[in-house]
PyMOL Python script that loads the backbone (N, CA, C, O; Angstrom):
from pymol import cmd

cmd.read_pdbstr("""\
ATOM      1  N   UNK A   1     -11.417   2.224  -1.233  1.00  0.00           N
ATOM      2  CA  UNK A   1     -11.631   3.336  -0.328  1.00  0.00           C
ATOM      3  C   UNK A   1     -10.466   4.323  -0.429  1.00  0.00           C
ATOM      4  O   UNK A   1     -10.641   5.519  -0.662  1.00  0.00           O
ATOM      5  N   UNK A   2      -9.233   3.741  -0.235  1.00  0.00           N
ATOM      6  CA  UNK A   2      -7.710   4.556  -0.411  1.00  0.00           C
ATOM      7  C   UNK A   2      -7.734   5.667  -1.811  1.00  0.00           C
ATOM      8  O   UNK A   2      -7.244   6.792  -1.899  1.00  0.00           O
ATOM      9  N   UNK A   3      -8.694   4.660  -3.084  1.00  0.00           N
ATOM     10  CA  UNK A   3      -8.882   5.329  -4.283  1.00  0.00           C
ATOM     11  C   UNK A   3      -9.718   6.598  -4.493  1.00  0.00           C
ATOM     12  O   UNK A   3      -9.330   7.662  -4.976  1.00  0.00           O
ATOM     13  N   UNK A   4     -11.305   6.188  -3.903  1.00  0.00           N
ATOM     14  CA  UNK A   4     -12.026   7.318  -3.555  1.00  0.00           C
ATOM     15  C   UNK A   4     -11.906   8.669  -2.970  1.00  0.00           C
ATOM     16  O   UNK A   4     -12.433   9.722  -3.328  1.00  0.00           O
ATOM     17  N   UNK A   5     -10.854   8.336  -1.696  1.00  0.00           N
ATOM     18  CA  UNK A   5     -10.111   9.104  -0.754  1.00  0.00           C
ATOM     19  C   UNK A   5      -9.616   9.904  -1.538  1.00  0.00           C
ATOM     20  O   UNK A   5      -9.951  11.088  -1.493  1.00  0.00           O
ATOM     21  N   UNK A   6      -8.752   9.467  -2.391  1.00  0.00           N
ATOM     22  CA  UNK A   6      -7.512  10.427  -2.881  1.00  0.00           C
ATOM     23  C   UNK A   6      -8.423  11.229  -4.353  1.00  0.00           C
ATOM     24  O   UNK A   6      -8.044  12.391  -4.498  1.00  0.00           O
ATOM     25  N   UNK A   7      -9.344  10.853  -5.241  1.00  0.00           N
ATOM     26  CA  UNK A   7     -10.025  11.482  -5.638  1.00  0.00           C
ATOM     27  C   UNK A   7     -10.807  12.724  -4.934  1.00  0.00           C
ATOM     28  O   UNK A   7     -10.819  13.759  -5.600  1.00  0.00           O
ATOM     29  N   UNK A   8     -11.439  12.752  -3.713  1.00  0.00           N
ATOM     30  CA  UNK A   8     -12.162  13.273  -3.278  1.00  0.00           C
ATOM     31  C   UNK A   8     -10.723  14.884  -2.803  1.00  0.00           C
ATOM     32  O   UNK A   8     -10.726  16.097  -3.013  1.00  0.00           O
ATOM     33  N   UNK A   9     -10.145  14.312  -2.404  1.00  0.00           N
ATOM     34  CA  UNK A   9      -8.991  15.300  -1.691  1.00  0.00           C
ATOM     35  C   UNK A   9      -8.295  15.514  -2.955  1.00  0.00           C
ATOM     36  O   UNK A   9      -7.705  16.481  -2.474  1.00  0.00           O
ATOM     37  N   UNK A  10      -7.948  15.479  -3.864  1.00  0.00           N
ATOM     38  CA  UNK A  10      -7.558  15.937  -4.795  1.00  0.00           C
ATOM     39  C   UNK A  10      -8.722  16.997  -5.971  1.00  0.00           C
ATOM     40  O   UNK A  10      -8.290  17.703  -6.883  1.00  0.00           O
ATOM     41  N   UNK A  11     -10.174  16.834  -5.617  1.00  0.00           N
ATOM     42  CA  UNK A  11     -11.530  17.384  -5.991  1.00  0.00           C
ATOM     43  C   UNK A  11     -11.423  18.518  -5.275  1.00  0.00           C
ATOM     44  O   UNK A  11     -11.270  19.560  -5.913  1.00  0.00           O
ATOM     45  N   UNK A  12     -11.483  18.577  -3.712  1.00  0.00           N
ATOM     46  CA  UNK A  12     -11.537  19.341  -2.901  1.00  0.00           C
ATOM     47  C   UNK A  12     -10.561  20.423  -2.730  1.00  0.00           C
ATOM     48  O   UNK A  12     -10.818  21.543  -2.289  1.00  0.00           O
ATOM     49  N   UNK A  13      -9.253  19.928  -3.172  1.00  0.00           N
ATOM     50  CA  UNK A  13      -8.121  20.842  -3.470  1.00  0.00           C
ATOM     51  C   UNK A  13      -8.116  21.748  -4.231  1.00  0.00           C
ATOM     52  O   UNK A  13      -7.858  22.928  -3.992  1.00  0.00           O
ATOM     53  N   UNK A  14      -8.455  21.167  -5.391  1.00  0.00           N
ATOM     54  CA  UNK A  14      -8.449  22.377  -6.694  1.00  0.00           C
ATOM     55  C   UNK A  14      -9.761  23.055  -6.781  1.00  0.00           C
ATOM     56  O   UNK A  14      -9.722  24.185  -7.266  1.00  0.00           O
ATOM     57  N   UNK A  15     -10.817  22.638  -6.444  1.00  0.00           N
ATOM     58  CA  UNK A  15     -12.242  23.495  -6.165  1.00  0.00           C
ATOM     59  C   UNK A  15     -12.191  24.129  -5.088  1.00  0.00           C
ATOM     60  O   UNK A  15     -13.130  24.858  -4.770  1.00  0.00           O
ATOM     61  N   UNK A  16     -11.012  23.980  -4.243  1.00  0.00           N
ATOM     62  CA  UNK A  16     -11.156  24.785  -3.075  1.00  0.00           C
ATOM     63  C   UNK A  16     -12.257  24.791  -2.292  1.00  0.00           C
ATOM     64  O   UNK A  16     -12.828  25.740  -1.754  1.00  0.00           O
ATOM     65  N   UNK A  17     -12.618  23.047  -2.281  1.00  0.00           N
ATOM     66  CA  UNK A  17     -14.200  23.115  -1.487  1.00  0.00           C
ATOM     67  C   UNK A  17     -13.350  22.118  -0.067  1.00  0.00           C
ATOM     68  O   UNK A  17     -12.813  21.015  -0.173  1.00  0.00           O
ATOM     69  N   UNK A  18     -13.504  23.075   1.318  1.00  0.00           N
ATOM     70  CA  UNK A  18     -12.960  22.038   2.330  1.00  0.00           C
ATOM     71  C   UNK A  18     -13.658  20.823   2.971  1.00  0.00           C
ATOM     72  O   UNK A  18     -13.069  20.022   3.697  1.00  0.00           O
ATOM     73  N   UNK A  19     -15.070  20.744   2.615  1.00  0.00           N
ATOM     74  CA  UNK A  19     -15.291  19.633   3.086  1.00  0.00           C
ATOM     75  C   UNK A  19     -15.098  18.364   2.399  1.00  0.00           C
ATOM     76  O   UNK A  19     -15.140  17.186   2.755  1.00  0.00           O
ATOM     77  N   UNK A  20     -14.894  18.921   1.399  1.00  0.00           N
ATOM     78  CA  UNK A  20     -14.282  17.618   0.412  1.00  0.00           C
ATOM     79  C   UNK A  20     -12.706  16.850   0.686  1.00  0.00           C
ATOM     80  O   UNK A  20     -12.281  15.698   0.606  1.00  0.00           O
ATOM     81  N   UNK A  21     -12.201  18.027   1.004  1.00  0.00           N
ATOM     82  CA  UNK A  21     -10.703  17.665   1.253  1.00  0.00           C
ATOM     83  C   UNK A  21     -10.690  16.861   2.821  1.00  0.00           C
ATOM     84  O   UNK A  21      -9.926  15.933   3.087  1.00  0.00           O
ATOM     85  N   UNK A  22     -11.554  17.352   3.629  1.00  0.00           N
ATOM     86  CA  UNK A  22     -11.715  16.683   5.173  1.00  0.00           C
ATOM     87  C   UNK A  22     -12.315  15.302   4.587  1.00  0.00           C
ATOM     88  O   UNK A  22     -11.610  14.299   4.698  1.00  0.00           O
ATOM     89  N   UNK A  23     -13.570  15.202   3.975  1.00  0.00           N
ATOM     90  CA  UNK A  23     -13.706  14.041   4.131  1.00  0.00           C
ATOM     91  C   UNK A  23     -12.660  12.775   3.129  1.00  0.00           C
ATOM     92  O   UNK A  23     -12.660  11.576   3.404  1.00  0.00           O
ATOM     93  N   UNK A  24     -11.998  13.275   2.196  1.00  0.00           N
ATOM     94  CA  UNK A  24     -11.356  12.893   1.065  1.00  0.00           C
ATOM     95  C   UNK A  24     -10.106  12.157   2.008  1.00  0.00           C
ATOM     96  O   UNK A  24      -9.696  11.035   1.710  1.00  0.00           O
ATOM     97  N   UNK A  25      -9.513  12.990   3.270  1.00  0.00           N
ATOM     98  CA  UNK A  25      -8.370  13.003   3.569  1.00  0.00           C
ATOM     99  C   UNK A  25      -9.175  11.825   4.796  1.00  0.00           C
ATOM    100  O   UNK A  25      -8.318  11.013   5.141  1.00  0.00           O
ATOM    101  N   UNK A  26     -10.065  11.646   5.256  1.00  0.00           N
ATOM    102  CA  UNK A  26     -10.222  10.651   6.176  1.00  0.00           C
ATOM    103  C   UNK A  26     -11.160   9.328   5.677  1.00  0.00           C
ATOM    104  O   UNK A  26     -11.881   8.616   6.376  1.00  0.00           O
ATOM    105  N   UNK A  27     -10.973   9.275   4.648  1.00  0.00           N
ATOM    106  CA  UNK A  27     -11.282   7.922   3.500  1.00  0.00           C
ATOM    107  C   UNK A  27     -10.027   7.689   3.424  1.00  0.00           C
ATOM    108  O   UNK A  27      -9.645   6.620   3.900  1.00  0.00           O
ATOM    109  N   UNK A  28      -8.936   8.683   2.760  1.00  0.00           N
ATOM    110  CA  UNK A  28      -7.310   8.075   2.799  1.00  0.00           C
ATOM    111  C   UNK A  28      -6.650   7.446   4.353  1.00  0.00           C
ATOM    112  O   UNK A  28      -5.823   6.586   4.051  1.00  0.00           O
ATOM    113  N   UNK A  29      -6.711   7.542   5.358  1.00  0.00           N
ATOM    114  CA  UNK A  29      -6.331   7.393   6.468  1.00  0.00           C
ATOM    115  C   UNK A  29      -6.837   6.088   6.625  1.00  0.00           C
ATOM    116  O   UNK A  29      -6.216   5.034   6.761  1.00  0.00           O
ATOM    117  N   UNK A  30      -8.032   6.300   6.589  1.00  0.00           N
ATOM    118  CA  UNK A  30      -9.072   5.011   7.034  1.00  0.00           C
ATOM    119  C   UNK A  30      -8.749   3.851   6.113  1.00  0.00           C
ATOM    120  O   UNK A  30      -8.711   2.678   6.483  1.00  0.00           O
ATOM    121  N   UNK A  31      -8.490   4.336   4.722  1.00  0.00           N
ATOM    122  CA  UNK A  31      -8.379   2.870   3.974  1.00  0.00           C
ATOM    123  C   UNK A  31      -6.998   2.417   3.899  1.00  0.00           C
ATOM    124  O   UNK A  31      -6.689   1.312   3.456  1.00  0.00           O
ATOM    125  N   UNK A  32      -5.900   3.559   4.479  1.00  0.00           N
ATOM    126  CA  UNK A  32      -4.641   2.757   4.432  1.00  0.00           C
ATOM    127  C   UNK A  32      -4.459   1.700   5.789  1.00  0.00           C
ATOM    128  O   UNK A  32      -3.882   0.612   5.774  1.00  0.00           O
ATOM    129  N   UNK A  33      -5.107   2.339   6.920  1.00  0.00           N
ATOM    130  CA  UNK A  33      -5.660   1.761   7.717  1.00  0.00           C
ATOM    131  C   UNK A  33      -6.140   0.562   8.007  1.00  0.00           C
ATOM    132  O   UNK A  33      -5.573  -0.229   8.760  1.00  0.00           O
ATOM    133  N   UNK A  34      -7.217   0.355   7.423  1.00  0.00           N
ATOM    134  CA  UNK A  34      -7.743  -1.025   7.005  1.00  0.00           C
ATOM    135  C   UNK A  34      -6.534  -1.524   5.692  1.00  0.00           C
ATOM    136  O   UNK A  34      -7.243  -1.237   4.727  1.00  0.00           O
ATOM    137  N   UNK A  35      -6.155  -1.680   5.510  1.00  0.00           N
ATOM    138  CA  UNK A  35      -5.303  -2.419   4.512  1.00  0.00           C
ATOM    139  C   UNK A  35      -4.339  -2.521   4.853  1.00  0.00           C
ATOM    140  O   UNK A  35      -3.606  -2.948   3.961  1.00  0.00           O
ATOM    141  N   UNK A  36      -3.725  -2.306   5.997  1.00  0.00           N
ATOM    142  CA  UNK A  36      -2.067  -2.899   6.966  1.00  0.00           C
ATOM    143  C   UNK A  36      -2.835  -3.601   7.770  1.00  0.00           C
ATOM    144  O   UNK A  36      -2.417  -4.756   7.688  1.00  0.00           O
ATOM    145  N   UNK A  37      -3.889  -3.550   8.639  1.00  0.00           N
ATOM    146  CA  UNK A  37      -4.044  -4.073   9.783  1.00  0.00           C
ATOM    147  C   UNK A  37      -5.323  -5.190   9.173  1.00  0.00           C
ATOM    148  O   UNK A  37      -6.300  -4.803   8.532  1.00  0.00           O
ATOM    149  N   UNK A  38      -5.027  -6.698   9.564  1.00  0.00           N
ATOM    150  CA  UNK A  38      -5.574  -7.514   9.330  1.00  0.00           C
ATOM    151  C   UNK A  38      -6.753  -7.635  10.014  1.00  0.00           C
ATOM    152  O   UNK A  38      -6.498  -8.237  11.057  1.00  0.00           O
ATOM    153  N   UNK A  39      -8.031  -7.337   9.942  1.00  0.00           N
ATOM    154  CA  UNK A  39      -9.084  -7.463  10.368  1.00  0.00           C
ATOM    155  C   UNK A  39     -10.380  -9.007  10.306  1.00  0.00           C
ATOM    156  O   UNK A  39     -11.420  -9.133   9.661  1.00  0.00           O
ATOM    157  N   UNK A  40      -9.925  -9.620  10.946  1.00  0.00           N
ATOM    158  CA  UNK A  40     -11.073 -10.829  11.283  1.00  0.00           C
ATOM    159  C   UNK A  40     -10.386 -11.976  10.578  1.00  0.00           C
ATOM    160  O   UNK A  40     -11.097 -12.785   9.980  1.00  0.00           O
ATOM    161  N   UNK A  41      -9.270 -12.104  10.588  1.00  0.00           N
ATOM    162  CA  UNK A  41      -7.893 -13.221  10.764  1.00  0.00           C
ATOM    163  C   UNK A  41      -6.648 -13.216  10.391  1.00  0.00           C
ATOM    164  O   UNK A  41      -6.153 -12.091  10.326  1.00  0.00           O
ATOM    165  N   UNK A  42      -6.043 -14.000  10.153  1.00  0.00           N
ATOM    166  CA  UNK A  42      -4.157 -13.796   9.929  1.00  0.00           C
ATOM    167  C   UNK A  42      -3.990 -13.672   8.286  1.00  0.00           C
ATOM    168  O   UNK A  42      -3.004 -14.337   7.966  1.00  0.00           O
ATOM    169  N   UNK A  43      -4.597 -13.064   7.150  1.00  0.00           N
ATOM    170  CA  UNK A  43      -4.303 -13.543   6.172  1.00  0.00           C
ATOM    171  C   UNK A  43      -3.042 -11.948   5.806  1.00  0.00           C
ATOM    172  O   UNK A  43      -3.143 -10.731   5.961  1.00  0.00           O
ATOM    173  N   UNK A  44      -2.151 -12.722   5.370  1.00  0.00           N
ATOM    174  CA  UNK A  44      -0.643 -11.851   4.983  1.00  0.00           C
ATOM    175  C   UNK A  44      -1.145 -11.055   3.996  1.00  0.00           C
ATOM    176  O   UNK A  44      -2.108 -11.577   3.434  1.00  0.00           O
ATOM    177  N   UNK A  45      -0.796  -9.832   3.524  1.00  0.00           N
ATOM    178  CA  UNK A  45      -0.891  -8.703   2.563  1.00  0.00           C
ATOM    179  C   UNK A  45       0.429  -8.307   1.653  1.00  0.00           C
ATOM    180  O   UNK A  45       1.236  -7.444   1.996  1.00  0.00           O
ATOM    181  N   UNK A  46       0.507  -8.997   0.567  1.00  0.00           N
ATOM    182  CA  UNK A  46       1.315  -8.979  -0.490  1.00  0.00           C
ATOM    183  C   UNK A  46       1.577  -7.218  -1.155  1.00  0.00           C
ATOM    184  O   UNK A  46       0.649  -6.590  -1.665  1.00  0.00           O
ATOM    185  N   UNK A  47       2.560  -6.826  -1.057  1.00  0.00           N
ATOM    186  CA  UNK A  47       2.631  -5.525  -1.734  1.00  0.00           C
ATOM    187  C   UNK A  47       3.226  -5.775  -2.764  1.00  0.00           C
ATOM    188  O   UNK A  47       3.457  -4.880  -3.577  1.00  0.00           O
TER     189      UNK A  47
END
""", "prot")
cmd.dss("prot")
cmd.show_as("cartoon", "prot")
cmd.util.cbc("prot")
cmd.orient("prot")
C-alpha cells in the first residue's frame, strides 16, 4: 500500500493531476500507518 501510495503521488505530481496526488498521499499515510501499529496481536516489526 506504502508502494502504491508513493507511485500514485509521484503520477499525480508530475501530471499535475490533484486527485491523484490526494489519493496517492492518503494510501502513503494509511500504509505507514498500518505498518507501525500492530493490528489483531503483539507480533514485533523488524526494520
Amino acid at each position: 500500500m506504502v508502494v502504491l501510495g508513493l507511485i500514485l503521488l509521484i503520477i499525480g505530481l508530475v501530471a499535475s493531476i490533484p486527485i491523484l496526488t490526494t489519493i496517492g498521499a492518503i494510501l502513503l499515510v494509511v500504509g505507514l500507518i498500518l505498518n507501525v501499529v500492530p493490528i489483531g496481536g503483539t507480533r514485533r516489526r523488524v526494520y
